[in-house]
N, C-alpha and C positions, 0 to 999 in steps of 0.2 A: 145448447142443443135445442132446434125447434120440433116442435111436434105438432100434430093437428088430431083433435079430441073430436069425434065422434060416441056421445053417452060416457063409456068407461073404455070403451076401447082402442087403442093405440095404433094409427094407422099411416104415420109417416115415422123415420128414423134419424131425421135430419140434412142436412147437407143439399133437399130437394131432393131425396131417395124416399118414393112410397114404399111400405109394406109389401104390396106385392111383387117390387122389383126388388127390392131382398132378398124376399123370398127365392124369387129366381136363380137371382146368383147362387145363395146357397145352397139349392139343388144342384146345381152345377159344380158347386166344391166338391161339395158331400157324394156325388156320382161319381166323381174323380178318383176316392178314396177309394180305389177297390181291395186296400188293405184292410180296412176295418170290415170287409163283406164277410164275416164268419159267422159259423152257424151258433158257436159258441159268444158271439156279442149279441144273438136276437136283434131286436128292436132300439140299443143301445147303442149308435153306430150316432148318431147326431150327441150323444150326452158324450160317449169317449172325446168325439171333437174340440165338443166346449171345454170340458177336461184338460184335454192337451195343450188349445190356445189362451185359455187362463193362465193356467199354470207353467206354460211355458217344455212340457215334456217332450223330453228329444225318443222315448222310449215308452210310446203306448202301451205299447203289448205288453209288455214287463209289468206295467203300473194294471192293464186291466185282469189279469191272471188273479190278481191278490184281489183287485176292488170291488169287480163287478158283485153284485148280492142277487139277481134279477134272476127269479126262477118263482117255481112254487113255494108259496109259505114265506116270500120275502116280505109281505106285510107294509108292503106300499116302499122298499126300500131297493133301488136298483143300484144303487153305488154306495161304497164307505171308502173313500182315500184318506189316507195320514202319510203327509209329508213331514221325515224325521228331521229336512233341513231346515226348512223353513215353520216345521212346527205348527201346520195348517190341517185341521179335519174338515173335510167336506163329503155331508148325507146328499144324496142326490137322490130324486126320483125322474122318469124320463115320463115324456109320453110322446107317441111320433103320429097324428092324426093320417091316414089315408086318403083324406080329401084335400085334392090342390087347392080349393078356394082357403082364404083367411076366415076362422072366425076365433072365439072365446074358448080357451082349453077346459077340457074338462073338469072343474075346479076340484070335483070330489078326489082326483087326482092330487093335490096338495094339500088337500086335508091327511091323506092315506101318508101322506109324508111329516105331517104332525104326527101320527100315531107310531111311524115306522121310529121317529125322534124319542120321542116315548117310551115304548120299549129298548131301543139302547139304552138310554140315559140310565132309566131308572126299575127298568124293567127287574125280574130275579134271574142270574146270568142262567139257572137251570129250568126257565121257563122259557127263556130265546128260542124258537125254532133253530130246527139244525143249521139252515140255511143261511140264519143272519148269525149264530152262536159263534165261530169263531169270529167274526166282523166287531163281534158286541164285546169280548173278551180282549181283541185289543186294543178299542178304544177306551175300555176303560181303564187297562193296562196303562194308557199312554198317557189318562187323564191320573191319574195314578200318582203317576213320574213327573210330573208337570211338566209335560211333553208334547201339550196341547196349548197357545198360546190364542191360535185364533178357531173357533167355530164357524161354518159357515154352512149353510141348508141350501141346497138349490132344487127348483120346482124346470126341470130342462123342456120344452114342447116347439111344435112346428106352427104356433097358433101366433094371434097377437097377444097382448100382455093386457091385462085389465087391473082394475081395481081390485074386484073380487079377489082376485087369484093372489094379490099384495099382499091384502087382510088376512090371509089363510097363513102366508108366511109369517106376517108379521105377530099371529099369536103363535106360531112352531116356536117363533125369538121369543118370546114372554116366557114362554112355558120352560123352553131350555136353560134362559138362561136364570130362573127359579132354580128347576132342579139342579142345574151344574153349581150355582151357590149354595144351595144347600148341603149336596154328595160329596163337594170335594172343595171346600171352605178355603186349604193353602194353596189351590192347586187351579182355581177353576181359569178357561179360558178368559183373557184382558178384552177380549170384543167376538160380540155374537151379532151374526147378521145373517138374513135370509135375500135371497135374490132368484127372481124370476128370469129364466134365459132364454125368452121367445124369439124373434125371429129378429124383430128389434137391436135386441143384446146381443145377439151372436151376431148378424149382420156387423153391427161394432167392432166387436170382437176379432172378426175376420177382418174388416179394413185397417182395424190394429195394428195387424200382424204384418199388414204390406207398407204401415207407415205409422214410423212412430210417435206421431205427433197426433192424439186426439183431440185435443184443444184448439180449436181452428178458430177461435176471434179472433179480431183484431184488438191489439192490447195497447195502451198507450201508457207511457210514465215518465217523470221529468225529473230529470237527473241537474248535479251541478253540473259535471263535466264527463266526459267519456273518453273512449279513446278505439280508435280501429286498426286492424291487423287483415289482411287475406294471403293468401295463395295461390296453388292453380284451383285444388279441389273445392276452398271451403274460404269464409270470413266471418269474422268475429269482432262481436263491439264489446268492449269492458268498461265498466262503472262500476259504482256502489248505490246500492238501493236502500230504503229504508225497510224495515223489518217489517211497517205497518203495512206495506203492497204486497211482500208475499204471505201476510196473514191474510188478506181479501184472498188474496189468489185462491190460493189453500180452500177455503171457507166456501169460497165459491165454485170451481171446480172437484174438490177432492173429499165431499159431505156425503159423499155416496162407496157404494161398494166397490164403482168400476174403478178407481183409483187415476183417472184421466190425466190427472197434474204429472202425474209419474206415469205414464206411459214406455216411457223410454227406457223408465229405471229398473236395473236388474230385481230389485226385491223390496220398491215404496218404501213408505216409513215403520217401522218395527216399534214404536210405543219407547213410552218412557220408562216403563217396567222389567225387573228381569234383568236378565245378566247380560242380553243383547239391547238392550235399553237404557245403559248405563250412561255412556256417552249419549244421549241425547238428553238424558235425568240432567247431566253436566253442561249443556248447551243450554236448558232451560233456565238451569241457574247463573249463569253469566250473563243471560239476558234480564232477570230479575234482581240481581245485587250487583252489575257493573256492565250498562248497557253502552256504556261508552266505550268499551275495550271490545266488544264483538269482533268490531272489524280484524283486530290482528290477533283473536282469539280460537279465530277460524277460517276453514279452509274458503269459505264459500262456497257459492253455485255454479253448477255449470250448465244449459237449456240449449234445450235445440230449436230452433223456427223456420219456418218456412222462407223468411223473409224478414228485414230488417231497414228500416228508415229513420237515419238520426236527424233531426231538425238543425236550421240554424238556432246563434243563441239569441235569446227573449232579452229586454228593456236589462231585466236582472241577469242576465247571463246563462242563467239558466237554457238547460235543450228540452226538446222534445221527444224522445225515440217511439219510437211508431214498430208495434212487431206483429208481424202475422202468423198468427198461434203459436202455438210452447208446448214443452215438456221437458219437465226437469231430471236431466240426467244423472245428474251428479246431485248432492244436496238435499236427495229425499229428507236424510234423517234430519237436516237442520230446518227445512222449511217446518216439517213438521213439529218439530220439538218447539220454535219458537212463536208455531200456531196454537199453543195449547192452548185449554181455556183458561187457565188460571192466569195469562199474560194478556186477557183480551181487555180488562180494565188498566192496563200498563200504560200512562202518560207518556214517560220517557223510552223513548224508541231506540231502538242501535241501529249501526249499519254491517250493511254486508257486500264481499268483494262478488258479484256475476257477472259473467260472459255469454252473451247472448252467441249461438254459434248456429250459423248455414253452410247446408251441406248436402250437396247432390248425389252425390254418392255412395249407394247402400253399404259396397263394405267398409267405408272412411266411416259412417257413420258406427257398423256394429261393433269399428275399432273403439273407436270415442266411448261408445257405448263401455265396452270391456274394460279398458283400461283404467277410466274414471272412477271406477266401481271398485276399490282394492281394501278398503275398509272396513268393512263387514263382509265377510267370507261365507256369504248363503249358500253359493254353489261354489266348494271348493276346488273342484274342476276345474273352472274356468283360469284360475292361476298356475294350472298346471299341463293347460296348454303349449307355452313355447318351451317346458323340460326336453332335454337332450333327448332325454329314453324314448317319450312319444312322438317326437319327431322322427324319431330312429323306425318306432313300430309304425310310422304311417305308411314310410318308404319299406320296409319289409311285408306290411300289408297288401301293398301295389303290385310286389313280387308275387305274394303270392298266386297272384290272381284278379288283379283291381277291386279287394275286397277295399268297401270304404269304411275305413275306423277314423275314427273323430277326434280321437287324441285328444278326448277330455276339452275341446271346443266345443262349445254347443251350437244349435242351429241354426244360423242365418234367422231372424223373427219373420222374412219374408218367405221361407223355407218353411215352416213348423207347420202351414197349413198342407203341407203338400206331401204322398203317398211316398214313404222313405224306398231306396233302392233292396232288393232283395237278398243284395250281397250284405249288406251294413252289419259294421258292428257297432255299436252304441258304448263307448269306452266307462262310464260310469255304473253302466250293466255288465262289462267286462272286469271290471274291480270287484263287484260283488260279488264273480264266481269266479275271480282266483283268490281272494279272500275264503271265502267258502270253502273252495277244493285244499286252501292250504293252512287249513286248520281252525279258522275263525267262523262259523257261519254266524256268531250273535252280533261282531260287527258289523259282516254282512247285510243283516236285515236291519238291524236298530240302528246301527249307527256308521252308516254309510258313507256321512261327509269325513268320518277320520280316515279313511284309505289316503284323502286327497290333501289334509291337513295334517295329520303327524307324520312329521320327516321320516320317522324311525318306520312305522307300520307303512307308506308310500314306498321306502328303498326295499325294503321287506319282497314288496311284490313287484314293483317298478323298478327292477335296476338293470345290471348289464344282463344278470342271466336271464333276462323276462324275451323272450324271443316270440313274434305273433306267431310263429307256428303253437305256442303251447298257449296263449293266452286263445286263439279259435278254439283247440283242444278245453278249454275249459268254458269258455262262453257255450259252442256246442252242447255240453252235458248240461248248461243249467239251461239251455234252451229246451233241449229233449226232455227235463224234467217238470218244466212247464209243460208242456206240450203234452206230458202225461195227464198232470194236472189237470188239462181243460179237460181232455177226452174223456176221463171218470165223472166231469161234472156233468159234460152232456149225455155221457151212458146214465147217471141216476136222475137226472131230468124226465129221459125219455123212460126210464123204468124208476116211478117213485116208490117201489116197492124193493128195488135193490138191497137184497140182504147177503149175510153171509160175509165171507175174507172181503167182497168187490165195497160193500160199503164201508167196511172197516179202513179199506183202501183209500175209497172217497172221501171216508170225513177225517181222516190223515191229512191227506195234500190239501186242504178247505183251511187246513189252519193259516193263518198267517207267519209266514218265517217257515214252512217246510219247503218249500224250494233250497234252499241256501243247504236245509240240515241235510237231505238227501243227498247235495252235489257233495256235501264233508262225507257220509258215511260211505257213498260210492268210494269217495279217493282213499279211505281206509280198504278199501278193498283190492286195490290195483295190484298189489302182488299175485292174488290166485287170479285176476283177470289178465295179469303178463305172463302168469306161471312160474315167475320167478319175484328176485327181492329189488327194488328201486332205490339205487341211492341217491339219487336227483331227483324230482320228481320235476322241476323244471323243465325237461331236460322231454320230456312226454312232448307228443303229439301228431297229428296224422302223417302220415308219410305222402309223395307225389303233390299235386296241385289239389288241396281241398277244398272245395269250394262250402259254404256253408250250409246250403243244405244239405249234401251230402255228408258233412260233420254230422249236422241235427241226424242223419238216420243213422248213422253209425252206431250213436248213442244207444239214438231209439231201439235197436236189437239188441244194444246190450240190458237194458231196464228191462225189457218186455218181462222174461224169465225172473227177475229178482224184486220185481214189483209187487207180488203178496205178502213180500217180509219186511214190507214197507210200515205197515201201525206196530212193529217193534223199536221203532224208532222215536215212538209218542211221549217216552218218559226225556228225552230230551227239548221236545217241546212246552213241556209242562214242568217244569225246573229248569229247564236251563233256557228258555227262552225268555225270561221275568228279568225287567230294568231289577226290581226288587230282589230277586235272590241278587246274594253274596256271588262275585269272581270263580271262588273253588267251585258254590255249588253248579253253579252252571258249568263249569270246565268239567264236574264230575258227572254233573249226570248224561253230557255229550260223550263222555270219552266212552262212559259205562254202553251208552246206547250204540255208539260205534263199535264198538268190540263186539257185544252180541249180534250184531247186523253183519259185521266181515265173518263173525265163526258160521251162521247160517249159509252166508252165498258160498263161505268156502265149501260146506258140508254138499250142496246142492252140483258144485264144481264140476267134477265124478259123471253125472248123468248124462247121456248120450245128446242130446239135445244140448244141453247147456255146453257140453263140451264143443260142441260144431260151434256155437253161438261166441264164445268167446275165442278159440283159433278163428273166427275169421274177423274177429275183433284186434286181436295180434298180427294177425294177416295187415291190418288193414294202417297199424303202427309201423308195419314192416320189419317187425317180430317173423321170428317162424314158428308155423303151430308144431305142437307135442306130436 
């Protein structure tokens, strides 16, 4: 990547893109989003972004209900995400300058983000202000569980990227990753890293997204022999490489945060630690006691290029192949496993089978993409794409309405920058509130990818009886109980003096994991809300063409009324939301908090309001009211 240094500050992005034409464009994205335009994101409408096209979320909303921290008393901390798939914490602070010109962010601003580091880490979880106190409890929960693999700090701004503002991250990394050795000695995260996400990196970032090759040199390496294959869509050169080209490769492109080499790749390299680093522990070692057998030891690589030129052969017979840029599709975890350092004084080199592949066409490409990828299951979903059942809900979704559900496909990478339709259902956010509604919320929250990976908990919710009439019926209610969510947090925003039931209320839903426990204590309720007994409960859902917002307020009149008997339901947060407690205790203290929560709304039932409120709730199932 070239760059052009003015003192500390960074004022091209490469490729012959200045700063300020990045800039531009990503005004231009970012105006485009008029989904993230809520009063409840503030100033967090560029940091969601980055958020998204990092990490790849097909379901913002969902991920900023839980993350966002950015209010009063947040103590320089705008973001806390924990990804339970991938096992990634990311602290973020934003900052969005009002002046169009480029200059140097505010650096005191990343300092605010060392201290906000700080206090989570190692702060006393009962001196956390309110505001970060659940965010701080379950990071450390997760850090806990050894449920946090990678740390990462981001300083987010609309500025250029300097020196200064590096050094500020780069002691947040010092400090953190003291205290996380120190705090939690079996447990602490394998790599801590800080990164700056100025106009620079996201500009990246967004040209990422529309192509997945960020390594644009031209590469050269000299094989014995090769061999060529094409099509109509696509062609592809095969050889064997030595080990020691894609350790430069690695070393040279992939030394940084942005993970460039792996662009393409569903989830880069995962380390050689842990239970998900096993196989590459083992990849290590065949390349260090029997480097001769590599080759038919593994699968190889598989890389996408722009472009591909094989030479004739040289004196020795030897070729030339000439490529224009990469990213490694397939093979993350072998490049990396056999770039380690401990293999970098290695004499004896192995080889390995890749396939250099060109390919014009976005969705050939997200196939290649997908399917290469079956080895480590980071996003279970994605294997649960061509299932009968989702296929079945996609074309039942269209019925109902051209609602778009995803069937557990995720987004197009050329798509993920762009403002989702308002019908969407996001199927992996649709997992976690029929999960929830049908008796699970702690998988729900904590452990999300087993909906998509255990056969047994998948048929559970995914089989013949799962019809999208009931699967909207329950996306709906967790939609509308987010929805509650935000509106408590910008009611004590705008009144930081909020007391009484209304805050009791607010720092309720603030926990992380009450959404999920809400939508399970609601579906213990469903009897006095039908007026009668359910022996299906599959079998639920709206009557006529529902369209989803109309679902979400259906909800919503029904919560309004049962929403102050909402912090009754805390003891199941607090015991049954813990990786740590025991199976029983958490089945016990949810079931216990269920119970008390359905005898409340039942008791409330009766009253003339609530009685109208749920007949036209019945009404609206195509029930008749009482």
């Amino acid at each position: 990547m070239t760059t052009h240094q003015r003192g500390d500050k960074v004022s091209g992005v490469g490729d012959g893109v200045t700063a300020q034409q990045a800039a531009a464009v990503l005004r231009k994205v970012l105006d485009d989003r008029t989904d993230l335009d809520r009063d409840e994101y503030g100033d967090n409408k560029r940091l969601l972004f980055a958020l998204q096209l990092h990490q790849g979320i097909d379901d913002i909303h969902a991920v900023a209900v839980d993350s966002l921290t950015d209010g009063g008393q947040d103590h320089g901390c705008d973001l806390v995400y924990i990804d339970p798939d991938s096992e990634k914490l990311i602290i973020a602070q934003g900052f969005e300058s009002p002046k169009s010109s480029l200059a140097e962010p505010k650096v005191w601003k990343a300092t605010a983000l060392n201290e906000s580091v700080a206090w989570l880490l190692s702060g006393k979880p009962e001196d956390l202000p309110a505001r970060l106190k659940p965010a701080g409890e379950a990071v450390r929960q997760a850090l806990q569980d050894g449920r946090i693999k990678e740390a990462q700090f981001w300083f987010v701004h609309n500025q250029l990227e300097t020196a200064n503002a590096r050094a500020e991250l780069d002691a947040t990394v010092r400090m953190a990753t003291r205290v996380l050795q120190q705090a939690y000695p079996d447990s602490a995260p394998e790599r801590v890293i800080g990164l700056e996400v100025g106009v620079p990196t996201l500009y990246r970032w967004y040209k990422g997204s529309r192509s997945p090759i960020l390594v644009t040199d031209e590469i050269t390496l000299t094989v014995d022999d090769c061999f060529e294959l094409s099509s109509g869509k696509w062609s592809a050169v095969c050889t064997a490489v030595d080990t020691a080209w894609l350790q430069n490769l690695y070393w040279e492109h992939n030394g940084t945060e942005e993970n460039r080499l792996f662009s393409a790749n569903v989830r880069g390299f995962v380390g050689v630690k842990g239970k998900k680093g096993a196989i590459n522990s083992a990849i290590r070692k065949t390349v260090q006691e029997q480097p001769a057998n590599l080759f038919v030891l593994n699968n190889g690589v598989t890389a996408l290029t722009q472009g591909v030129e094989v030479g004739e052969p040289g004196p020795d017979g030897r070729r030339v192949i000439t490529l224009q840029g990469l990213s490694i599709v397939n093979g993350a975890q072998t490049t990396g496993a056999v770039s380690d350092e401990t293999l970098r004084r290695q004499t004896e080199a192995g080889q390995l089978l890749i396939r250099f592949v060109v390919c014009d066409d976005p969705s050939l490409v997200s196939e290649v993409i997908r399917t290469t990828n079956r080895q480590l299951a980071t996003l279970p979903a994605d294997f649960r794409s061509n299932d009968r059942t989702q296929l079945r809900l996609i074309k039942e979704f269209q019925q109902l309405g051209d609602i778009a559900y995803d069937g557990g496909r995720r987004t197009d990478p050329s798509d993920i920058a762009v403002a989702p339709p308002a019908n969407r259902v996001v199927a992996t956010t649709a997992a976690k509130a029929l999960a929830a509604f049908h008796g699970d919320p702690y998988i729900a929250y904590n452990e999300p990818g087993r909906i998509w990976s255990d056969d047994g908990l998948y048929a559970s919710l995914f089989g013949d009886h799962t019809t999208a009439r009931h699967v909207l019926f329950c996306y709906g209610l967790h939609r509308a109980v987010e929805q509650a969510k935000t509106e408590y947090a910008v009611r004590c925003r705008n009144d930081p003096d909020l007391k009484g039931n209304p805050r009791k209320v607010h720092d309720f839903l603030q926990h992380r994991g009450a959404v999920p426990v809400v939508v399970d204590a609601v579906a213990a309720c469903m009897d006095t809300l039908l007026g009668r007994g359910t022996r299906d409960p599959f079998t639920l859902g709206f009557s006529r063409q529902p369209m989803l917002p109309k679902v979400i307020k259906h909800w919503h009149q029904v919560l309004k009324p049962i929403v102050p008997f909402l912090p009754h339901l805390a003891p199941a947060l607090q015991r049954g939301g813990s990786k740590g407690a025991s199976e029983h205790d958490r089945a016990k203290a949810v079931e216990d908090a269920r119970t008390n929560f359905a005898g409340m709304v039942e008791s409330l039932s009766e009253q003339d309001h609530t009685k109208t409120v749920f007949d036209i709730f019945r009404q609206n199932l195509g029930e008749k009211a009482d």
